[in-house]
C-alpha positions in Angstrom: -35.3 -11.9 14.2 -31.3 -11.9 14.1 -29.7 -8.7 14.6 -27.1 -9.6 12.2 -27.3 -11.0 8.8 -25.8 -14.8 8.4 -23.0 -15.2 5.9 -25.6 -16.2 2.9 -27.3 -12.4 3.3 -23.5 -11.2 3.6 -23.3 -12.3 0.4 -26.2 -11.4 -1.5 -26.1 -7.6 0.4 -22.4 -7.3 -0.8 -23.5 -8.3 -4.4 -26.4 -6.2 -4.6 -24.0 -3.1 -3.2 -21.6 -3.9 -6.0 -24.3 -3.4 -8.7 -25.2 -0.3 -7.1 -21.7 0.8 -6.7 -21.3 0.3 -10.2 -24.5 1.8 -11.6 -23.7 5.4 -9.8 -22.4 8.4 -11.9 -18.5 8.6 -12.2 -18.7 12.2 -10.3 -20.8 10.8 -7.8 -18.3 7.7 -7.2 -15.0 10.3 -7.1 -16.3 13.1 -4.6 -17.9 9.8 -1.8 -14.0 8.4 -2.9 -12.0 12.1 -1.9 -14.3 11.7 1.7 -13.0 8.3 2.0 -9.1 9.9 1.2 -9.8 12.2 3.7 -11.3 9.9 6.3 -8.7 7.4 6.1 -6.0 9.8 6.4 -7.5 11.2 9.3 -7.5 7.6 11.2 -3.5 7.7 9.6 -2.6 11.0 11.1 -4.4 10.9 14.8 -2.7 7.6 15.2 0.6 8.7 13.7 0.6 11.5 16.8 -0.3 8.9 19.6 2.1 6.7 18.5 4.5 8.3 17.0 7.0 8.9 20.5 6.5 5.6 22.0 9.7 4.4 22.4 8.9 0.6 22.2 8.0 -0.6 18.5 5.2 -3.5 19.6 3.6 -0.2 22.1 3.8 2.5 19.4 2.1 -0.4 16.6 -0.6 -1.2 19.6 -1.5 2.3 19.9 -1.2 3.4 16.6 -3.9 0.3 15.9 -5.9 1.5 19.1 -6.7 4.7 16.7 -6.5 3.8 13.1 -9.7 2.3 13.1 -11.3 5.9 13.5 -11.2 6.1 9.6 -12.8 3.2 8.7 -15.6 3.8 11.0 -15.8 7.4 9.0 -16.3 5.6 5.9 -18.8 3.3 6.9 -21.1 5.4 9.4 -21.2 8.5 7.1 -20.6 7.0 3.7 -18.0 6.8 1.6 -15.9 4.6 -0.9 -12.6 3.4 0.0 -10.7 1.5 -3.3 -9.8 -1.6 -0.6 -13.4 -2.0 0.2 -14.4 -1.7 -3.4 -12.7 -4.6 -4.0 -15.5 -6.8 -3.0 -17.6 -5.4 -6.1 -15.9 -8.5 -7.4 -18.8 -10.5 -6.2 -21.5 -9.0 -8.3 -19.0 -9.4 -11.4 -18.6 -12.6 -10.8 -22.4 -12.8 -10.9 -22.0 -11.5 -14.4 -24.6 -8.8 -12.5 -22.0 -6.1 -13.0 -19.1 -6.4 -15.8 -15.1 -6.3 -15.6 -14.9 -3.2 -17.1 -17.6 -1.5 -14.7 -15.3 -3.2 -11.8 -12.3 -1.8 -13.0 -14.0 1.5 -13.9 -14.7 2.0 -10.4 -12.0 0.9 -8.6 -9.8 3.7 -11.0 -12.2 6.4 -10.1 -12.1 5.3 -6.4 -8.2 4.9 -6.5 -7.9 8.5 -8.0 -10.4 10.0 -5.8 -8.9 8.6 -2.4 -5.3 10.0 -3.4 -6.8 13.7 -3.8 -8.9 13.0 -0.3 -5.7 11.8 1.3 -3.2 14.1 0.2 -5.3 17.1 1.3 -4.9 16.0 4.6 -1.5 15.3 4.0 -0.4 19.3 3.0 -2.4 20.2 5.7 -0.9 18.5 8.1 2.3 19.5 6.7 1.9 23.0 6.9 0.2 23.0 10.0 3.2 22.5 12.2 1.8 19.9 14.6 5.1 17.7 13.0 7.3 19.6 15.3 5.2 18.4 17.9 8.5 16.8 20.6 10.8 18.6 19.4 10.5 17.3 16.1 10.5 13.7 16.5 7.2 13.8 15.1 8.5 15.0 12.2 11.2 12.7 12.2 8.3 10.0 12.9 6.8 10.5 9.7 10.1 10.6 7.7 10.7 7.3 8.7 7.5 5.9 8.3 7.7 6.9 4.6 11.4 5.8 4.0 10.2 2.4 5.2 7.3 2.4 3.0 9.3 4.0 0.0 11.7 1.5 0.2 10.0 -1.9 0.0 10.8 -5.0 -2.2 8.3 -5.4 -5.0 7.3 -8.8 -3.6 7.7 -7.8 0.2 5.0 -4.5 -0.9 3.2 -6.9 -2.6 2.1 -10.2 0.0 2.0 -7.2 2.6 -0.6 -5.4 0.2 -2.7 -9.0 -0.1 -2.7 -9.3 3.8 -3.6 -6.2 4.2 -7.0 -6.2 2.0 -7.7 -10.2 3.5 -7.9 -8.2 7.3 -9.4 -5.5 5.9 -12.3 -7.2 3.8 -13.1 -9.4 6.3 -13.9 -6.8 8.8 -16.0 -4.8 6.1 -17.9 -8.6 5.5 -18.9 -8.9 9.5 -19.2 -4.8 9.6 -21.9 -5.6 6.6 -23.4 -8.5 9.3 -23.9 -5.9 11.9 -27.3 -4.0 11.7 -27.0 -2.0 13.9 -24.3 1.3 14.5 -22.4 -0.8 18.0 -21.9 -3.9 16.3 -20.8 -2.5 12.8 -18.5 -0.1 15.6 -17.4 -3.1 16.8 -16.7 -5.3 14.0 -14.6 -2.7 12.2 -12.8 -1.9 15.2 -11.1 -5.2 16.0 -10.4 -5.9 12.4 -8.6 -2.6 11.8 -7.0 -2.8 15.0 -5.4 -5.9 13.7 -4.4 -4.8 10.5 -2.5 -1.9 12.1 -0.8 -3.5 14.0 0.6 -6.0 11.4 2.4 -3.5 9.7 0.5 -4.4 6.1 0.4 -2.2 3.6 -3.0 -0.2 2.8 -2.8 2.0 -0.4 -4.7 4.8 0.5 -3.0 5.4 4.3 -0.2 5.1 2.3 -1.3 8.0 0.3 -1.4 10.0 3.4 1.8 8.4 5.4 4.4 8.8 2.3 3.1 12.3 0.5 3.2 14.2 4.6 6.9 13.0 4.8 7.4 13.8 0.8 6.0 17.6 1.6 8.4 18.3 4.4 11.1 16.7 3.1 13.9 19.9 2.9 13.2 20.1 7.0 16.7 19.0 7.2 15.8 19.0 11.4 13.2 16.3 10.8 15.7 14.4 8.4 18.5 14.7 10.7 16.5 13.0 13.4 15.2 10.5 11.3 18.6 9.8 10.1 16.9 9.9 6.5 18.9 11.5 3.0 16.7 13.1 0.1 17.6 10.5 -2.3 15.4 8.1 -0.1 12.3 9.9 -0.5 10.5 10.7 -4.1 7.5 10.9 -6.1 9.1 8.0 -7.9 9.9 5.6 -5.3 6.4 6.4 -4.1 4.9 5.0 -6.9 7.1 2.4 -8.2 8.1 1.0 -4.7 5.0 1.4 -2.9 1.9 2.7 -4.8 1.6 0.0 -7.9 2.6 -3.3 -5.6 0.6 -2.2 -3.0 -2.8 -1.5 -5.2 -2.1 -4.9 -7.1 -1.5 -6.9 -3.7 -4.9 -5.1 -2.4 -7.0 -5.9 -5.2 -5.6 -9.4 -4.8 -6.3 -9.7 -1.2 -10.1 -8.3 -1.7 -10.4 -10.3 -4.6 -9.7 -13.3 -2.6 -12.3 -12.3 0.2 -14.9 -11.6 -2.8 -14.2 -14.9 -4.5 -13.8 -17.3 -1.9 -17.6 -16.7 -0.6 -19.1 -16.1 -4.1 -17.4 -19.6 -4.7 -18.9 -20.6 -1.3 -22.2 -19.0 -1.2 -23.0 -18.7 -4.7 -21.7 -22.1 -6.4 -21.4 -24.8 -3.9 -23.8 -23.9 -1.4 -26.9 -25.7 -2.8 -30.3 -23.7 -2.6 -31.6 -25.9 0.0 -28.6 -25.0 2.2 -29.0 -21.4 2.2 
């Protein structure tokens, strides 16, 4: 017997986990969604410190993808729902299994239980004062992460949001092959640690990267170093820059992993193929 499922199960285990996603109660779907806030800002913050005073840019995103994957494997080990991962729920609505307003339903609750997860972290991190770790340039590290990130084109947040969810919901397909704890451990890892590295957008590390810098803003050290004003970083530009392209490009990108192998699996593979 295979100690991974084949890309048919993939399917049909994803589907049936969308109908169950969906049937749960909204409270139970919010507090699993503020653990996966949390987790993934944990992955955003431990890598943020090992990379952030590596001097070379290809290093620092090497490293900083050598540790990111810590949150994922949080979410999927211990349980929890992540909004990008959600995404494939898609496939059981497309099934007519679950409906679009059940889809959506969840992905909201999700969406708004991640940002209180991640921005916990955030404020604690921000008044923990591990950001004047060298001298402040980790401060100054996480100001200009968010400037970047608060700055973005609508279309360059955007196709950066879709690849980010393609890398990520293809590593959550094969971590859903894996039976077992190495090779889901595995799986994630190498996906994630690609994703990192590629500098795509992920909404909910953004919810951690952006509000940390947001909170520590008036350091006028941390924006001297960073070489950062005020009127670069807001609640605003958060959300209109970064937060709604970025969700919109990652349901896209999930909705593409969903779609193509319920197209695949579910209408043109023929029963005596599977």
């Amino acid at each position: 017997m295979a100690n991974y499922l084949s890309p048919q199960e993939i399917t049909n285990y994803t589907s049936d986990g969308g109908v169950n996603k969906v049937n749960r109660s909204a409270l139970l779907v919010l507090v699993m969604a503020i653990m996966a806030g949390v987790y993934i800002a944990l992955g955003g913050f431990a890598s943020s410190v090992a990379a952030h005073d590596v001097a070379n840019k290809g290093l620092a995103k090497l490293v900083t993808g050598a540790v990111f994957p810590i949150g994922l494997m949080f979410v999927v080990i211990n349980g929890a729902d992540l909004f990008t991962g959600n995404c494939l729920i898609v496939i059981s609505t497309l099934e007519k299994r679950t409906t679009w307003g059940g889809f959506f339903k969840n992905l909201i609750i999700v969406l708004v239980g991640n940002f209180i997860g991640a921005v916990v972290i955030a404020f604690l991190v921000a008044n923990s004062g591990i950001l004047n770790m060298s001298d402040g340039r980790f401060g100054a590290y996480a100001i200009k992460t968010a400037v970047s990130k608060s700055n973005l084109q609508f279309t360059q947040a955007l196709c950066l949001a879709i690849i980010c969810n393609i890398y990520v919901c293809a590593g959550i397909w094969m971590i859903y092959a894996a039976k077992d704890i190495t090779g889901k451990v595995m799986a994630g890892f190498f996906s994630i640690f690609a994703f990192a590295i590629s500098g795509a957008e992920h909404i909910v590390a953004n919810m951690f990267y952006i509000p940390v810098a947001l909170f520590v803003k008036n350091n006028a050290e941390y924006m001297e170093l960073a070489h950062a004003t005020a009127d670069q970083l807001s609640w605003g530009k958060f959300l209109i820059n970064n937060a709604i392209p970025v969700t919109l490009g990652n349901i896209i990108g999930g909705v593409f992993i969903g779609g193509m192998y319920f197209l695949i699996y579910k209408k043109l593979t023929k029963p005596s193929q599977q």
